[in-house]
N, C-alpha and C positions, 0 to 999 in steps of 0.2 A: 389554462393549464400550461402552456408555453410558456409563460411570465414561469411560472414556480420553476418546471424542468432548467429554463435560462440561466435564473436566480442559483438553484443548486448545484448547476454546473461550472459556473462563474468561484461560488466559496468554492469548490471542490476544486479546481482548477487552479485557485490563489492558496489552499493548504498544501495544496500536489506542491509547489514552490519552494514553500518554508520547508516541507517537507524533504523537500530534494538540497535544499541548502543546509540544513541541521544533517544530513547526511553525508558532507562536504566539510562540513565545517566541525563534526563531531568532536570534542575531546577526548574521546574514548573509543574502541570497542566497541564495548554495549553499548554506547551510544549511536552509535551508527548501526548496530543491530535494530532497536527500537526504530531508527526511523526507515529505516528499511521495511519493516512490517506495516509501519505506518503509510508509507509510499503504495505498498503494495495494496493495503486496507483501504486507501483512495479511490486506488486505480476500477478497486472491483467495485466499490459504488459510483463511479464512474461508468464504466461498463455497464452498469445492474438500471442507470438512469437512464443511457443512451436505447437500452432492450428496452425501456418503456415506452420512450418519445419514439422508435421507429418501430412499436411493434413488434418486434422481432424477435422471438424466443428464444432460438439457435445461440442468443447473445447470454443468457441466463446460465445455460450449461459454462459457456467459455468463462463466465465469471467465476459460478462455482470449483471449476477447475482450477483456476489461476490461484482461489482463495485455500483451494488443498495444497497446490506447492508453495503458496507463500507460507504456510503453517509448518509444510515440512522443512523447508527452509529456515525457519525461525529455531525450530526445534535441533537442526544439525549446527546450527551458531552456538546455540546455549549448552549443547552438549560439548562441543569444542571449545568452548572457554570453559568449562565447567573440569572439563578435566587438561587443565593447564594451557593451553593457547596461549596465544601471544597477547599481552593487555598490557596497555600504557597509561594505567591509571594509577 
């Protein structure tokens, strides 16, 4: 079971990257919106794998949490470009 958690911590840890550089490197906006959720969408299966490998429950709630502001956050982007924000597309 070490090998698998390793293994999915490793891709998760090498998307988290791309992830952070298409953030960086965005042409747009929404494009850095998207991977902003997508960083965030990482983070909490990151989080949600580490609460397996140690056990540790307490770690599930912080995921959950994190995965409710990353939503609300998602949602105050699309609503602020949605009614004219700044977009360089």
């Amino acid at each position: 079971m070490s090998i698998v958690i390793l293994f999915s911590l490793a891709l998760m840890s090498l998307a988290l990257c791309l992830a952070f550089a298409r953030l960086f490197r965005g042409p747009s906006l929404p494009d850095r919106v998207v991977a902003l959720e997508l960083f965030s969408s990482i983070l909490v299966g990151i989080i949600g794998v580490v609460a397996i490998a140690t056990d540790v429950a307490i770690l599930l709630d912080v995921a959950i949490v994190m995965a409710l502001m990353a939503f609300m956050a998602t949602i105050g982007f699309a609503r602020f470009l949605e009614r004219g924000g700044p977009r360089d597309d």
